[in-house]
Wavefront OBJ file of the C-alpha trace (Angstrom):
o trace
v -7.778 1.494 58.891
v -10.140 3.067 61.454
v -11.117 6.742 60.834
v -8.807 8.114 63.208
v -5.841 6.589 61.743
v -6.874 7.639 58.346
v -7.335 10.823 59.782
v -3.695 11.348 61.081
v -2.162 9.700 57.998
v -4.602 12.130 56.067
v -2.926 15.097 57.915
v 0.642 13.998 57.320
v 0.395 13.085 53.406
v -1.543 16.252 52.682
v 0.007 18.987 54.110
v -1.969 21.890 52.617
v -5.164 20.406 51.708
v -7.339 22.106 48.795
v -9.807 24.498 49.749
v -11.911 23.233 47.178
v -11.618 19.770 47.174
v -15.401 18.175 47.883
v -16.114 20.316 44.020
v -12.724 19.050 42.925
v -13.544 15.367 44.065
v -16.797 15.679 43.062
v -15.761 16.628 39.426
v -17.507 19.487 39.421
v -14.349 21.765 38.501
v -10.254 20.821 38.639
v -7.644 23.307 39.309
v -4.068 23.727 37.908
v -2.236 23.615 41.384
v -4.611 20.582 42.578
v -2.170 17.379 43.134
v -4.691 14.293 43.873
v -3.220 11.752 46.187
v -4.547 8.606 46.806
v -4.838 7.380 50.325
v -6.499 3.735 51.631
v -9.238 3.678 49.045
v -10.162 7.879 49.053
v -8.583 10.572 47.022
v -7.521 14.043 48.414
v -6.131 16.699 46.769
v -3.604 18.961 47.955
v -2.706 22.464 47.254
v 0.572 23.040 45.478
v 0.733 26.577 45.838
v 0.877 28.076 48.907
v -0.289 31.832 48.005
v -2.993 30.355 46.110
v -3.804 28.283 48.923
v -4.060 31.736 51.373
v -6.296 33.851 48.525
v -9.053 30.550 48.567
v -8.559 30.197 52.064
v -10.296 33.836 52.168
v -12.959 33.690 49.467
v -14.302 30.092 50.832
v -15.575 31.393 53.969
v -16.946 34.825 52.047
v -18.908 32.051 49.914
v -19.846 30.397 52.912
v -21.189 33.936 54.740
v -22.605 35.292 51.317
v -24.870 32.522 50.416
v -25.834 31.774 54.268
v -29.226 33.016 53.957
v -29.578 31.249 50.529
v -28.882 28.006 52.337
v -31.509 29.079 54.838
v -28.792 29.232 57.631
v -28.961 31.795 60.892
v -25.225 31.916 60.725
v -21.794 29.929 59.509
v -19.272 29.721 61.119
v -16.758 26.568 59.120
v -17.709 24.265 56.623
v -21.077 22.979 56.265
v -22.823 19.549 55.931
v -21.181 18.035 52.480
v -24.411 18.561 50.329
v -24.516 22.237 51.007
v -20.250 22.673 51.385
v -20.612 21.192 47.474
v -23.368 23.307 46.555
v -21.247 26.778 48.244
v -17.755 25.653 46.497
v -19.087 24.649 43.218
v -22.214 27.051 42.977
v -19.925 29.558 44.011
v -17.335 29.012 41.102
v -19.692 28.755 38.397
v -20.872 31.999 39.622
v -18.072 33.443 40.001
v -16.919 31.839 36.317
v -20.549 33.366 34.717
v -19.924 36.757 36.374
v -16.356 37.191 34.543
v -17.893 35.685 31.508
v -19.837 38.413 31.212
v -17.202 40.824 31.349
v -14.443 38.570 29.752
v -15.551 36.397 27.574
v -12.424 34.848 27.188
v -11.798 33.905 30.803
v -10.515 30.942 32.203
v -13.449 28.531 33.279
v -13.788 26.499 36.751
v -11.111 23.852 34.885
v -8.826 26.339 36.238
v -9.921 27.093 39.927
v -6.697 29.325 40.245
v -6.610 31.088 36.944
v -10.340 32.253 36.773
v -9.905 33.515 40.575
v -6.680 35.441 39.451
v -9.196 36.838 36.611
v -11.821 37.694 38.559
v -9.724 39.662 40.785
v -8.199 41.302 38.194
v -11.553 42.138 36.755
v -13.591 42.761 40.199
v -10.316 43.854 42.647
v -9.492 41.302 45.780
v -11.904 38.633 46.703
v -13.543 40.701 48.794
v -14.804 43.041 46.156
v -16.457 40.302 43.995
v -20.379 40.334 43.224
v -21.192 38.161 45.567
v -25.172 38.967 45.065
v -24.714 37.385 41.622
v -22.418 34.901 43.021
v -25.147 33.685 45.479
v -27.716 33.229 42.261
v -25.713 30.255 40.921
v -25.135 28.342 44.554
v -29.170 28.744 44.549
v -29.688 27.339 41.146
v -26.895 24.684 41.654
v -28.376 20.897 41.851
v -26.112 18.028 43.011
v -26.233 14.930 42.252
v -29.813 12.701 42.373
v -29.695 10.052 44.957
v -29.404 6.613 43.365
v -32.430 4.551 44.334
v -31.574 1.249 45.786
v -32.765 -1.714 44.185
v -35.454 -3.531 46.259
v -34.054 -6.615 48.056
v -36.541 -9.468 48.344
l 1 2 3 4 5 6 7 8 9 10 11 12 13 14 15 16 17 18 19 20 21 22 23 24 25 26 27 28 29 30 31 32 33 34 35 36 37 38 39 40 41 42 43 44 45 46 47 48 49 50 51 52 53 54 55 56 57 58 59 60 61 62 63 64 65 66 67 68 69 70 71 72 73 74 75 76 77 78 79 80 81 82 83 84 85 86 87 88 89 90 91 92 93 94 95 96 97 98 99 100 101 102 103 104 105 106 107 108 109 110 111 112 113 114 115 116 117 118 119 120 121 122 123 124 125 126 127 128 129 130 131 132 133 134 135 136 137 138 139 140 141 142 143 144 145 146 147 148 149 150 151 152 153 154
């Protein structure tokens, strides 16, 4: 299957794709309306809920602009090269989880993409009022995974 094709098929099995799916995929946090899906020899994951799906749709981007200069970017304007789209969506939840932590101890953790965003704007007020200053301190800190070193062939 060339890219293209997978591409179109991509489009027409997942419908409402997950805002957070490179952290999702990369295991780096799950989310109660995540469906996985299996297509060719990749996994996607979809969004089963479409209000959910809106509410991410808006605090991605805010991520994305918050922790711009933090990334050492002049401006953003979509997603970002995968390293540093991983590093906004899961820096940014563990942020977001360590900010409510320290509030509500008892708060749903990034296992729960949806219910620790429905806490934290419960705690903080919409998405838009989140402390995204203390956000931004986690995407800094976060570290991906090491690149494997390839065996020497000879």
């Amino acid at each position: 299957m060339d890219e293209d094709q997978y591409r179109a098929v991509y489009r027409q099995v997942n419908e409402r794709k997950c805002v957070f799916e490179k952290a999702i995929n990369a295991r780096r946090c799950n989310c109660s309306r995540a469906q996985r899906l299996q297509l060719a020899d990749r996994e996607a994951v979809a969004c089963t809920d479409a209000g959910a799906h809106a509410r991410c749709s808006v605090l991605l981007p805010l991520l994305r602009q918050k922790a711009a200069f933090a990334l050492r970017l002049a401006h953003v304007d979509g997603p970002l090269p995968h390293a540093a789209e991983i590093r906004v969506q899961a820096g940014g939840l563990t942020g977001i989880e360590e900010r409510l932590r320290a509030v509500l101890p008892e708060a749903p953790d990034r296992q729960d993409i949806k219910g620790l965003i429905d806490a934290a704007e419960s705690c903080f007020g919409g998405v838009e009022a989140f402390p995204y200053s203390e956000i931004v301190k986690a995407v800094t800190r976060f570290e991906g995974r090491r690149r494997r070193r390839r065996p020497d062939s000879g």
